[in-house]
C-alpha positions in Angstrom: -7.4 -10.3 10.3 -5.3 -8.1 8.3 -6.7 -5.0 8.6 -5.7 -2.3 6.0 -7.5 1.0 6.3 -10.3 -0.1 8.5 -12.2 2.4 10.5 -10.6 5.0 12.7 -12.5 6.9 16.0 -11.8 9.8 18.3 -10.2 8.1 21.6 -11.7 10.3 23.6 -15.3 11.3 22.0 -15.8 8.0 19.8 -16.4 10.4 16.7 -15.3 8.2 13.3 -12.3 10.0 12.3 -9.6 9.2 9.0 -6.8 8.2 8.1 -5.1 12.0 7.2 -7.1 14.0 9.9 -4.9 15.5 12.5 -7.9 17.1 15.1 -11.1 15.9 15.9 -14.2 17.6 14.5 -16.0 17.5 17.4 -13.7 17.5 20.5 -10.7 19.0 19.1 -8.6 16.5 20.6 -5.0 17.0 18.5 -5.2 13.3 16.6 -2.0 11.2 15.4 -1.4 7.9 13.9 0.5 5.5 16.3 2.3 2.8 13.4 2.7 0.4 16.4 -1.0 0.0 17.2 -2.4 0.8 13.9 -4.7 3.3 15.8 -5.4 6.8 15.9 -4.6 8.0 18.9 -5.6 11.2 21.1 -3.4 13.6 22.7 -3.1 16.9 24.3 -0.2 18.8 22.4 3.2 19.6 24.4 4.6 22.9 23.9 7.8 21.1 23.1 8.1 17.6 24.6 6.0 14.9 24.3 2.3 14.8 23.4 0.2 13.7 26.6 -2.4 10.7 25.1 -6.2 11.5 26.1 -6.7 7.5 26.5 -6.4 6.7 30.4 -3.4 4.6 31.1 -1.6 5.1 27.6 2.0 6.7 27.1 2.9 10.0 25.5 3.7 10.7 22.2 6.0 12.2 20.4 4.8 13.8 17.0 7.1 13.4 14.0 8.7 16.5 13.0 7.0 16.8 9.7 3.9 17.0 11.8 4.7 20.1 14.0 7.3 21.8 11.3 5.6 21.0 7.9 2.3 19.8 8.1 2.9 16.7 6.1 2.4 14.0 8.3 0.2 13.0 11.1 2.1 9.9 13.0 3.8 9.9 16.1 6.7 8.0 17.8 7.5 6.6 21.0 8.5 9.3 23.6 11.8 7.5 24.6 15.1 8.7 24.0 15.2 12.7 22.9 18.5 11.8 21.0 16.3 9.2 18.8 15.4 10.0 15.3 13.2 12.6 15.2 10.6 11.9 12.4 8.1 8.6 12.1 8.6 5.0 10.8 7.4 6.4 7.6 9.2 9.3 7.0 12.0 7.6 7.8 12.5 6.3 4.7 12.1 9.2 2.7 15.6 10.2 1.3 15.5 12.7 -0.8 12.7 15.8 -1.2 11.9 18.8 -3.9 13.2 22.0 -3.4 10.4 22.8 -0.5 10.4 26.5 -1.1 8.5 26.1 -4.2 4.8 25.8 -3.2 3.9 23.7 -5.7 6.3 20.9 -4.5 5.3 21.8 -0.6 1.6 20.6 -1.9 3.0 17.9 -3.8 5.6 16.3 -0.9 2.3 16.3 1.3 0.3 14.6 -1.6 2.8 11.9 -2.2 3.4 10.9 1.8 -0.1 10.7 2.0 -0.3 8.3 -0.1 3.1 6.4 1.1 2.0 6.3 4.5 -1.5 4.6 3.5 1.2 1.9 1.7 3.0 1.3 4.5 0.1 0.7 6.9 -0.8 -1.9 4.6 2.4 -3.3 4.7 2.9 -3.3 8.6 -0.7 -4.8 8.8 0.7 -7.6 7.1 3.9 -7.9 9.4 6.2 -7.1 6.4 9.4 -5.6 7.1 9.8 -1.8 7.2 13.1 -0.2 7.8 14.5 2.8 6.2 18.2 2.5 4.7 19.6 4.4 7.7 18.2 2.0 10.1 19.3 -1.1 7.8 21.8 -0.2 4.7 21.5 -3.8 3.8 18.1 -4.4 3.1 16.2 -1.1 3.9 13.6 0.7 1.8 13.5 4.6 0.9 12.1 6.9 -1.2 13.3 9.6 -3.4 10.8 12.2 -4.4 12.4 14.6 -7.8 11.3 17.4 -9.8 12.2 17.1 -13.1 14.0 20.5 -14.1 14.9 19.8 -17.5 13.2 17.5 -20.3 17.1 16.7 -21.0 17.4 15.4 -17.5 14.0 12.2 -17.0 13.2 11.5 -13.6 11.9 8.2 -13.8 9.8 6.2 -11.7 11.2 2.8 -10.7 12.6 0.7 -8.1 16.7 -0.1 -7.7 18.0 -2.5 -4.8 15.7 -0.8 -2.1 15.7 2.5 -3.8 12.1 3.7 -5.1 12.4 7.6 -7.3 8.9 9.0 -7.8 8.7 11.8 -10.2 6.9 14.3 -8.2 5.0 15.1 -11.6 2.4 12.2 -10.8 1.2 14.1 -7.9 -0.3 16.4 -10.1 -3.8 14.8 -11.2 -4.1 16.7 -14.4 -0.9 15.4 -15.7 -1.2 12.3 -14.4 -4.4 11.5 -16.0 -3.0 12.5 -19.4 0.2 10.3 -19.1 -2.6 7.5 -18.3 -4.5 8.1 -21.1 -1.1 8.6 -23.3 -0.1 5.3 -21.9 -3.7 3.5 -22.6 -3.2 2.6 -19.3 -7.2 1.8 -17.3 -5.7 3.0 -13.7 -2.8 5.3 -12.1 -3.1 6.9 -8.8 -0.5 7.7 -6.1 -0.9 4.8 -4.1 -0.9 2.5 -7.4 2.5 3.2 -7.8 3.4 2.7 -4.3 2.1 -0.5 -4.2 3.6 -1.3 -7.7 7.4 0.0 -6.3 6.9 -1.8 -3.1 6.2 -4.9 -5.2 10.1 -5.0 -6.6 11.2 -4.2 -3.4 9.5 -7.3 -1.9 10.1 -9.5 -4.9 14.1 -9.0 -3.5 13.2 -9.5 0.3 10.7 -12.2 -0.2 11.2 -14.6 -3.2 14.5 -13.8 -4.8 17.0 -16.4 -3.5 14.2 -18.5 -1.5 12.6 -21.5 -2.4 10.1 -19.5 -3.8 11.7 -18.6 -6.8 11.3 -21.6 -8.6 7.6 -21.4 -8.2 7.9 -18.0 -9.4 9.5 -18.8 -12.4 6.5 -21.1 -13.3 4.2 -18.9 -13.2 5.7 -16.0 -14.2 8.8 -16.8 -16.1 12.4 -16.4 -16.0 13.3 -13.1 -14.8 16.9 -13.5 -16.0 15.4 -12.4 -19.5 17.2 -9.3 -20.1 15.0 -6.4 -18.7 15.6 -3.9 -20.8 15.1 -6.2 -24.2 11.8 -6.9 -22.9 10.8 -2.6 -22.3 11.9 -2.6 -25.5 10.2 -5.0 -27.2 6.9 -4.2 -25.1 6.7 -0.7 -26.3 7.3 -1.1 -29.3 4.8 -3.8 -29.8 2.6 -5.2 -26.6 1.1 -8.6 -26.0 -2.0 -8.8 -28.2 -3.1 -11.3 -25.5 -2.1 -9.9 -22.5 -5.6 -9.6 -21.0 -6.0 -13.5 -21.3 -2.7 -14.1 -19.2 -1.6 -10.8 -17.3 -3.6 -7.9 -15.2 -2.4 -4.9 -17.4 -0.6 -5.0 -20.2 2.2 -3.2 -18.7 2.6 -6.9 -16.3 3.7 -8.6 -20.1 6.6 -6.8 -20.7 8.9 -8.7 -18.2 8.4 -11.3 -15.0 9.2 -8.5 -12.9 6.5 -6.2 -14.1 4.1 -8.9 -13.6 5.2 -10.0 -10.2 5.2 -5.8 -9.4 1.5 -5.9 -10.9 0.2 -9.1 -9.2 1.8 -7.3 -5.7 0.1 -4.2 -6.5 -3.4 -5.4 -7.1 -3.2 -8.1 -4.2 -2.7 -4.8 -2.0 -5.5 -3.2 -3.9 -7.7 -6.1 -3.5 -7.5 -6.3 0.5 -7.4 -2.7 1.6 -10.7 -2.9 -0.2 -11.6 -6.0 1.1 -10.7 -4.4 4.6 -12.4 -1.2 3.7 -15.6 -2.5 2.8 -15.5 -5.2 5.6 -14.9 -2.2 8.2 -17.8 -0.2 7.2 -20.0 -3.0 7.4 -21.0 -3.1 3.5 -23.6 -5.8 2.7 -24.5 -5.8 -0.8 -28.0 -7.4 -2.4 -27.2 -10.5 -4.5 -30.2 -11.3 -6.8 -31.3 -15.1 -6.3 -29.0 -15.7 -3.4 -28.5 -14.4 0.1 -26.9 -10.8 0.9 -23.1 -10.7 0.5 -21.4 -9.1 3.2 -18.1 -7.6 3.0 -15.4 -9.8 5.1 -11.7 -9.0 5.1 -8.7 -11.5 3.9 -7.6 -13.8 7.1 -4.1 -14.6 6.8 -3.9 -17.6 6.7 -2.6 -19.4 2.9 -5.5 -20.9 2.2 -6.9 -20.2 -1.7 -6.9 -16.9 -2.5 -9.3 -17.8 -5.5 -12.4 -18.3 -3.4 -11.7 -15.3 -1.7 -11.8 -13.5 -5.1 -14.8 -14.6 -6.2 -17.1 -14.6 -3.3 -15.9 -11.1 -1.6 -14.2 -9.5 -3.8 -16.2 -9.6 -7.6 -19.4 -8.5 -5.7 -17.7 -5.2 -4.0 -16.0 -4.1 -7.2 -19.0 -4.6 -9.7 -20.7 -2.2 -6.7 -17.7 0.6 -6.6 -18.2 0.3 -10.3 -21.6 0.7 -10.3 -21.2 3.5 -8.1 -18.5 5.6 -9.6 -21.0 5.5 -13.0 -23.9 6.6 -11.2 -21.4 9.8 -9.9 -20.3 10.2 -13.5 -17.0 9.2 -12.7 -14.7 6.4 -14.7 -15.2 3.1 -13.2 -13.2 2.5 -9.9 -12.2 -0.7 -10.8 -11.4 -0.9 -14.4 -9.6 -4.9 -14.4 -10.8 -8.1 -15.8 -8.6 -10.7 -13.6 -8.3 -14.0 -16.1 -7.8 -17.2 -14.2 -3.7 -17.5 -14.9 -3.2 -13.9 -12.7 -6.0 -15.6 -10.1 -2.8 -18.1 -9.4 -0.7 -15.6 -9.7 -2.3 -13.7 -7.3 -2.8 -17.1 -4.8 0.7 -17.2 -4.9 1.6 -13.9 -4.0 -0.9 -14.5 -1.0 1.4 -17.6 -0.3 4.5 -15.7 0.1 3.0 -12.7 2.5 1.3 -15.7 4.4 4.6 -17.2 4.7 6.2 -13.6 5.8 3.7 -12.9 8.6 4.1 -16.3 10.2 7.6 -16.0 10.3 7.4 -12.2 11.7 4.7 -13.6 14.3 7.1 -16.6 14.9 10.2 -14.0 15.7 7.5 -11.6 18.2 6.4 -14.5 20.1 10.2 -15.6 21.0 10.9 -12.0 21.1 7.8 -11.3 23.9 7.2 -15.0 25.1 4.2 -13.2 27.3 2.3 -11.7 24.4 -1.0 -13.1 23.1 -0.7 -14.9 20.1 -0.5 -12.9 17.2 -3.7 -13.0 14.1 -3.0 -15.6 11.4 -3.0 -14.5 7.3 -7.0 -16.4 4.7 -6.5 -17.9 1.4 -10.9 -20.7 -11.3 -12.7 -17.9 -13.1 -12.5 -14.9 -15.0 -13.6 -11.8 -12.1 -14.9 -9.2 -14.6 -15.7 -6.2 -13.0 -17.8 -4.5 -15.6 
């Protein structure tokens, strides 16, 4: 199974517990995200060493320092070597931070690695590679989180060779709604654009230069077109059609914008999948038997099926649901069948990815159990 966001519990009581919660509501165990294990973990804090985990047999801990020192993370790191970095996998990669002695930015740093840190268990679920810049100045990934001091100095949010720059502005719901609605754009959240940065970061580790490309180019077109032409010509006048080819209308401007969308709402699609599935969500379906949520094996098979069956059902509910809160459908997409193959082919290439990374653990740890495999037309209209 892949796994994304699924249910988290106390290690020592058994009370269900999330993602951002650092204590226990009902023991008080001191709680922390181990990255290796995809598990919350349970410890008994060190004054300055270590964490001691509550779960018989298991190793200390040591918290990140944005834990202890700033309150903006909850994972932890291997005890080993004290001269070893001293912050998590995922803070790792952050580069560059607001000036922190403005509160506002303190709320919004803790806002935005929130949000990175649900990205990245995502990606580590699905045995994609995550290393900061430091750890590999080749190919790493990192994050630069700006404040945008003057109107005649843009912070833009955008990807460059590994590079992702997240104007700290969009942690601020208010103002992030009304860029939305400036942009007519149906979604934009924190972890949207995550997933969406990621995607052009994994476009370059994945399918540029591969045999992939060519398939790529088929589908979603020659991505030598010159980028900023295309911005150009997409703001100034969109795609009429875009909703019979592409998922937003943002994905017709260039065949990186669409391969960045695809990526961001295959992400979307199985941490809900995952969610749903965890929970144990079965849903009525008139004239037919109950639908139960199951979560996306990794194996390549057709990611269309898997669309249809699981996934239409559970977003016609959250939409359903999010009306009857008074609240702006969850899932506002209509997925036309050219961005279903779209999508199947993005499932191809992370399939692809996780059998090689299971491929390079198993002749890394020869011992180990086998690792879990990666599973994979009509319009899904969620409304």
């Amino acid at each position: 199974m892949l796994g994304p966001m699924k249910t988290l519990a106390c290690e020592r009581c058994g009370m269900r517990v999330f993602f951002e919660n650092v204590a226990c509501e009902r023991c008080g165990a001191a709680l922390g995200f181990v990255p290796d294990e995809l598990a919350m973990g349970a410890f008994e804090p060190g004054a300055d060493g270590p964490w001691q985990r509550l779960r018989e047999g298991a190793a200390p801990r040591r918290p990140c320092r944005n834990y202890v020192q700033a309150q903006a993370c909850n994972w932890m790191l291997p005890a080993g070597d004290a001269d070893a970095s001293p912050y998590c996998l995922s803070c790792r990669t952050t580069e560059i931070l607001p000036a922190l002695d403005k509160a506002e930015n303190q709320a919004a740093w803790a806002r935005i690695e929130l949000a990175k840190r649900r990205v990245i268990y995502s990606l580590l679920a699905l045995r994609l590679p995550v290393r900061s810049r430091t750890e590999d100045p080749d190919h790493g990934l990192s994050f630069r989180f700006l404040e945008e001091l003057t109107p005649a100095q843009p912070v833009m949010t955008g990807h460059d060779n590994g590079i992702i720059t997240l104007n700290i502005e969009e942690a601020d719901d208010a103002r992030r709604e009304a860029v939305r609605h400036q942009m007519h754009e149906p979604y934009r959240t924190l972890v949207g654009h995550f997933r969406h940065e990621t995607g052009h970061y994994y476009w370059d580790r994945l399918v540029d230069g591969t045999p992939w490309l060519e398939r790529f180019r088929a589908l979603f077109g020659d991505e030598r077109a010159d980028y900023a032409q295309a911005l150009q010509a997409h703001y100034e006048a969109p795609r009429a059609d875009w909703p019979e080819h592409f998922v937003s209308a943002y994905a017709s401007a260039h065949p990186w914008e669409d391969w960045a969308e695809c990526w961001a709402h295959y992400l979307h699609i199985l941490d809900g999948l995952d969610t749903a599935a965890a929970w144990g969500l079965k849903l009525a379906s008139p004239g037919g038997p109950p639908v139960t949520a199951k979560p996306l094996e990794a194996r390549a098979g057709s990611f269309a099926a898997a669309l249809v069956e699981r996934w239409l059902p559970i977003s016609q509910f959250v939409n359903a649901m999010s009306r009857s809160l008074g609240l702006v459908d969850g899932y506002p997409f209509v997925i036309p069948p050219p961005v279903v193959e779209k999508l199947d082919f993005v499932h191809q290439v992370v399939a692809s990815s996780a059998r090689a990374a299971g491929r390079r653990r198993a002749r890394a740890q020869p011992a180990a159990a086998a690792p879990a495999t990666l599973q994979g037309a009509e319009p899904c209209n969620a409304s």
